[in-house]
N, C-alpha and C positions, 0 to 999 in steps of 0.2 A: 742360384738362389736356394736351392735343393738343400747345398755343404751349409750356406750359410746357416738355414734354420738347423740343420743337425748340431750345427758348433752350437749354438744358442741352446740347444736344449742337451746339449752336452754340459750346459755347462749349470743350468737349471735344475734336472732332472736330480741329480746327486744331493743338493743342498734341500729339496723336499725331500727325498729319501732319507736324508741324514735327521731333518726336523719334523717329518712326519710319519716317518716309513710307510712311504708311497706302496702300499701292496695291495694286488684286486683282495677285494672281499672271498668270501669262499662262497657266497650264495647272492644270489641276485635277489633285491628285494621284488616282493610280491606285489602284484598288479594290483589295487583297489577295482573296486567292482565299477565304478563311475570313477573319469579321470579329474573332473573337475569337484569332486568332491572332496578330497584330502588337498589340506594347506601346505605348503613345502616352504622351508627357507631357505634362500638360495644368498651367500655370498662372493663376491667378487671383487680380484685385486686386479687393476690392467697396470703393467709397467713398462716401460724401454728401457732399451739398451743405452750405455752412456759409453761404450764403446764397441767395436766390433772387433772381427776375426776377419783372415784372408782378405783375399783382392777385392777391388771395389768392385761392382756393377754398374746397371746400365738400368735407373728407374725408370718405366714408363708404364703405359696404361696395360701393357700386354705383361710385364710380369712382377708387378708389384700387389697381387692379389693370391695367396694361399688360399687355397681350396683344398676341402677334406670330402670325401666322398661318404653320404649318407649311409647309413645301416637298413637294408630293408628288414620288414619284420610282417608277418602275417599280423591281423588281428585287430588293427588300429580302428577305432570307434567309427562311425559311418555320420555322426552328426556334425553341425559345423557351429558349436558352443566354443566359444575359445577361452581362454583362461583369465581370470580375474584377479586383479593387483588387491591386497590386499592392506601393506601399511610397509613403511620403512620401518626399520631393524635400529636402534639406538647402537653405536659403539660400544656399550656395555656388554652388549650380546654377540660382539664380531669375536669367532675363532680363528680368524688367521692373522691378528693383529703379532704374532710371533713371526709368521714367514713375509709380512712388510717392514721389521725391523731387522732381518736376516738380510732383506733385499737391500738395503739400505746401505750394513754393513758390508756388504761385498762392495762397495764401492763400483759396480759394475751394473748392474739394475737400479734405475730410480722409479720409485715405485709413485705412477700418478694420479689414479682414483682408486679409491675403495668405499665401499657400499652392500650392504645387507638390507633383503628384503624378502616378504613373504606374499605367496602369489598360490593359485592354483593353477594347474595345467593345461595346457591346451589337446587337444586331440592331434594326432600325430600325421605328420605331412603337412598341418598349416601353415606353419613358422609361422602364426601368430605371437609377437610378442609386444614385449613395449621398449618405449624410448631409453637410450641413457640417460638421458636429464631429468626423466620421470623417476629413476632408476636409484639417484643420488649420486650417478658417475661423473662426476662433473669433470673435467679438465679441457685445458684448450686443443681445440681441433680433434677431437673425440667425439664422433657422432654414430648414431646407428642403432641398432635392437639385439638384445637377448631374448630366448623363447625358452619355453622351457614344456615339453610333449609328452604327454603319454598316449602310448596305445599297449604293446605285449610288454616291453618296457620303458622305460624312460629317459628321454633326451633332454641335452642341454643343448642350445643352439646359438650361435650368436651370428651377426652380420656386423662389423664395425670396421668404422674408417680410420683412421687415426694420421692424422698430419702432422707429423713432428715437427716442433715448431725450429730447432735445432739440431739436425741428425748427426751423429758423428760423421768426422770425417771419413775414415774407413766405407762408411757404409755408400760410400759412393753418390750422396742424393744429396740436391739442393734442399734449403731453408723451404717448411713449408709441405714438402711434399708428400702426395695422401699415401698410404699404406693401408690396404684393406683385408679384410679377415674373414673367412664365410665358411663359418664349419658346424657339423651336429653332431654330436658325440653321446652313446650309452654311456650312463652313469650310472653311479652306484653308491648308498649311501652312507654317508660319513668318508669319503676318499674324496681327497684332494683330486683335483684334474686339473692337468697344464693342457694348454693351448698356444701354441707357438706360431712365429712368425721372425724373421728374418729384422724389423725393426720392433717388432715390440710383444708383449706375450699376455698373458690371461692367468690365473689362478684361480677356481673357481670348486665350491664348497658348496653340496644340495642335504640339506636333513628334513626328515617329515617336521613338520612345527610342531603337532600333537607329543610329548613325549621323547623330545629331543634328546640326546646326550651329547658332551662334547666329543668333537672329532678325534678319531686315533683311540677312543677307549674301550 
């Protein structure tokens, strides 16, 4: 499963680099004094694979779940405030509506919810977040939470299941079958972040709301 998500983000990786130049930032943005204080907009594209690479597998409950190992960090707030939805984001405001047309065009990702919204943060270690249906991630057999954390710095986090209701052949897995996703990841703001998986991936976009500027400038 290892190769498989490497292929997948081999094949990903390039085509955000090429439309966004995927590059870390040179400075990590600065903590705010209270994490729930500053509004954050957070967008997200989930897509699948419409076909795959290499030999099939072997789906079951023991290795159809990627897992990313947390970032520990000193410093993380000691209260247990968690963070507050704020409003969905109109498509007018979505900036990655170029790399769901790019996914598109490759004829190899089809891209099946997208959704913007603004939240403030949670304290770090809760993975308190909220639903995808609260979220505007709508699609079939897509369920689960995004979090989004501060303490020294700032996490995105997601847990999601995803059932593809048709998985390619290649990929070795009946009609139907769940795939799940459970990673946190330091971000960094205005950068693209991918989040891969073996049946299906994440794109996912954080800007303070105060004083935004579009991604990549």
């Amino acid at each position: 499963m290892k190769n498989r998500s490497l292929a997948l983000a081999a094949l990903v990786l390039p085509l955000l680099a090429m439309l966004c130049g995927l590059q870390a930032s040179s400075q990590q943005a600065a903590a705010p004094a209270a994490a729930n204080a500053t509004v954050y907009n957070i967008e997200v594209i989930v897509f699948r694979t419409a076909s795959t690479m290499g030999a099939a597998e072997s789906w079951n409950s023991q290795n159809n779940t990627v897992l990313e190992a947390e970032t520990a960090e000193s410093g993380a707030p000691k209260d247990t405030q968690i963070g507050r939805f704020v409003g969905a984001l109109p498509a007018t405001q979505f900036q990655l509506s170029d790399i769901e047309s790019k996914l598109k065009s490759t004829g190899v990702y089809v891209p099946v919810a997208h959704a913007a919204w603004s939240q403030t943060a949670s304290p770090w270690g809760t993975k308190a977040g909220f639903p995808v249906s609260r979220l505007g991630l709508d699609a079939a057999g897509l369920s689960g939470t995004v979090y989004l954390e501060r303490g020294q710095f700032l996490h995105l986090g997601m847990a999601l299941t995803y059932a593809v209701p048709n998985p390619p052949t290649g990929l070795g897995a009946a009609p139907g079958t769940p795939f799940t996703m459970n990673t946190n990841r330091r971000i960094k703001f205005y950068e693209r972040n991918y989040y891969d998986h073996p049946a299906f991936g994440v794109i996912a976009l954080v800007t303070p709301a105060q004083g935004a500027r579009p991604a990549g400038r």
